[in-house]
N, C-alpha and C positions, 0 to 999 in steps of 0.2 A: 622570674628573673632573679639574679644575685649577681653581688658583686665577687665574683673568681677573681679580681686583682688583689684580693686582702689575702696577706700571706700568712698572718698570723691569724691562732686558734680566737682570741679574741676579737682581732677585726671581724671575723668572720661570724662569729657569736652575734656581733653589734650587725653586721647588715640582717643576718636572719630576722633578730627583734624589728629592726628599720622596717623590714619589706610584711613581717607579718601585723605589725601596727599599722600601717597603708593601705592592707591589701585592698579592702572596701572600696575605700577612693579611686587607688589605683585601680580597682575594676572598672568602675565606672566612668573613668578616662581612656580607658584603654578599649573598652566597650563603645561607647554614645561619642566621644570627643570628637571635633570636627576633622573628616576624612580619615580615623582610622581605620571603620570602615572598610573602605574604598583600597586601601592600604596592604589591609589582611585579604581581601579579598584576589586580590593581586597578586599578592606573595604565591598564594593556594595556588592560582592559574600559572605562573612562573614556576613551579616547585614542578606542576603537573603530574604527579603520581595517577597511577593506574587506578581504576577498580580492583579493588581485592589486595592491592598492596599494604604493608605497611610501615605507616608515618611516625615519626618518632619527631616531637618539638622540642628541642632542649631551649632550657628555660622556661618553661613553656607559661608561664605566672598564673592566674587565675583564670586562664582558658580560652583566653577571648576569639583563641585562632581556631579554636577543636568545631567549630560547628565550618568552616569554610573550607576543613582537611575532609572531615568526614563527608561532605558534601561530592568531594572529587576519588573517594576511596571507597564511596557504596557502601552500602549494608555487608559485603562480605568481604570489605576490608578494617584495619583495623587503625585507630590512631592512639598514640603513646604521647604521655608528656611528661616531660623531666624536672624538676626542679628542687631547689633544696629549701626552702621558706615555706615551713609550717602553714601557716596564714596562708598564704597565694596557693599552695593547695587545697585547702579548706574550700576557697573558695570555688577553685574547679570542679572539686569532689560533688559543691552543690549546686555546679551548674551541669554535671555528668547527668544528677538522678534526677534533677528536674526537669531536663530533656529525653531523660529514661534512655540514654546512651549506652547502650552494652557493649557496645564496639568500640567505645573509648574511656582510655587507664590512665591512672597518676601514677607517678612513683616518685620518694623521695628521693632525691640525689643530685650531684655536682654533675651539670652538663659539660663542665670540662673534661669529667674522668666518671663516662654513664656506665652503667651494670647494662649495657644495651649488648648484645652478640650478633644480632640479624638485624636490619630492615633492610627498607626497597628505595626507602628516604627521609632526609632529615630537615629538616627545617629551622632555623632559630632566627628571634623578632627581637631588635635591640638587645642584644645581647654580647655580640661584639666587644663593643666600648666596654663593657666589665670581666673579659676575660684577660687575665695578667699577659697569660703567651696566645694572642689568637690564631697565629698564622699554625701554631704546633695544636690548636684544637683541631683549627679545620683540615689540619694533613689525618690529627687521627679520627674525627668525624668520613669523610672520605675513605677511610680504610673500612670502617664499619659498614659503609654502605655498599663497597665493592665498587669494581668494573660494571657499568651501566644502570648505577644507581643514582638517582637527585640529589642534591643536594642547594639550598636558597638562603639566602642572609637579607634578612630588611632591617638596617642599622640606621641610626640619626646620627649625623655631625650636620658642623658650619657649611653654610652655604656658598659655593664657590659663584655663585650667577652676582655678576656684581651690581643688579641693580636690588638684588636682597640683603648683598652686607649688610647695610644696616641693622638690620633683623634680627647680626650675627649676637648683640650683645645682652638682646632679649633670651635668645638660645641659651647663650652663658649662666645666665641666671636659673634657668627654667636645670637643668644638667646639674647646676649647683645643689638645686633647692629638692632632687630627685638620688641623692648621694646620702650613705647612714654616715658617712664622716663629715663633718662642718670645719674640719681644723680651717685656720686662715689659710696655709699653705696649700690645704687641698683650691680652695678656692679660684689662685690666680692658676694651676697647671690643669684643672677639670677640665677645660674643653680641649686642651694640647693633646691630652693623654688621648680621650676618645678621639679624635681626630686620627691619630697615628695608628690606635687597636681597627679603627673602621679600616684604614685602609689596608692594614696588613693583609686582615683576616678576608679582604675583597681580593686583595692580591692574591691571595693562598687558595683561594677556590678557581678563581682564571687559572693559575697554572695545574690546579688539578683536572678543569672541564676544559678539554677542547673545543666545545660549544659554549662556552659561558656568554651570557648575554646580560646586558647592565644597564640600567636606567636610572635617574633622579626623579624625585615627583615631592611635592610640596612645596615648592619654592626652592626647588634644592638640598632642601635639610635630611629626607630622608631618600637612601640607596640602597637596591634592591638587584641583585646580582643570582643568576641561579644557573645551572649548568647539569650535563651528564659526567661524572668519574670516569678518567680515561680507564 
């Protein structure tokens, strides 16, 4: 994961160090945390990629999805993950050869703008909320995969079920405290922003999947939208 909303060479610099100082942690929440799980495994069955296809994750952070792609893409298919954080690759890299995965590769780079040319599907897991323009990723993620290719988005905002509002201000903090910028200003529009990047970038895949299909699951915080590219 990275944050694509920082425009500047430094912002950018600052989430790299943020996301590769975390990445540990962040594995192991993203791994073990209650229902993500349950989560990724979902995403995989929604994405629904063939045997022999292959999966490309942008974002893809330290992996945690690569064992529930490969699982639906067989042995003779392959899965790719994207990402631009040193750190949160490392981490894949050593969750790749400790599973002895030959059929799944890291590459460095911005899943906004991937050195990707071919797959059969793509996938991206919170990732959303930190892309600056999402609805213009997921028009050019959908070009990448063609006419009759997958494409899935599993994003977190606020929860619109109003017996979770409540919930919403634990959210806010948790969004806060998961940001490599702490300005105060970042603070009060953090959940505004992901709010608005989630919804674009859901709306952007609807109107490219004539089939798109979309559900909530965790008390509403996380949305999980996937579809076929007309």
């Amino acid at each position: 994961m990275s944050d694509h909303g920082t425009n500047s060479k430094s912002g950018a610099a600052n989430a790299q160090e943020f996301y590769t100082r975390w990445a540990r942690l962040y594995d192991a929440l993203a791994t073990y945390g209650p229902g993500v799980a349950t989560l990724r495994e979902r995403t995989a069955a929604a994405l629904d990629p063939r045997p022999g296809d292959t999966v490309v994750e942008m974002g893809c952070g330290t992996g945690a999805n690569f064992a529930f792609l490969r699982e639906r893409v067989g042995s003779s298919g392959t899965v790719v993950g994207v990402d631009f954080s040193p750190g949160m690759l490392a981490v894949a890299r050593d969750r790749v050869a400790r599973e002895g995965w030959e059929n799944v590769h890291v590459v460095r780079a911005d899943a906004a703008t991937p050195p990707i040319r071919d797959s059969d599907a793509i996938v991206a897991s919170f990732v959303s909320g930190m892309l600056a323009d999402p609805a213009a990723v997921v028009n050019e993620w959908s070009e990448l995969v063609g006419p009759g290719g997958r494409l899935a988005l599993l994003d977190l905002a606020r929860s619109t079920r109003p017996a979770c509002r409540p919930l919403n201000a634990l959210f806010h903090g948790l969004v806060f405290a998961g940001m490599p910028s702490k300005r105060p200003a970042d603070l009060s529009a953090a959940t505004d922003v992901l709010d608005r990047r989630v919804v674009a970038a859901q709306r952007a895949l609807r109107e490219r999947c004539a089939d798109a299909s979309y559900s909530t699951h965790a008390l509403g915080f996380a949305r999980l939208g996937a579809g076929t590219v007309d």
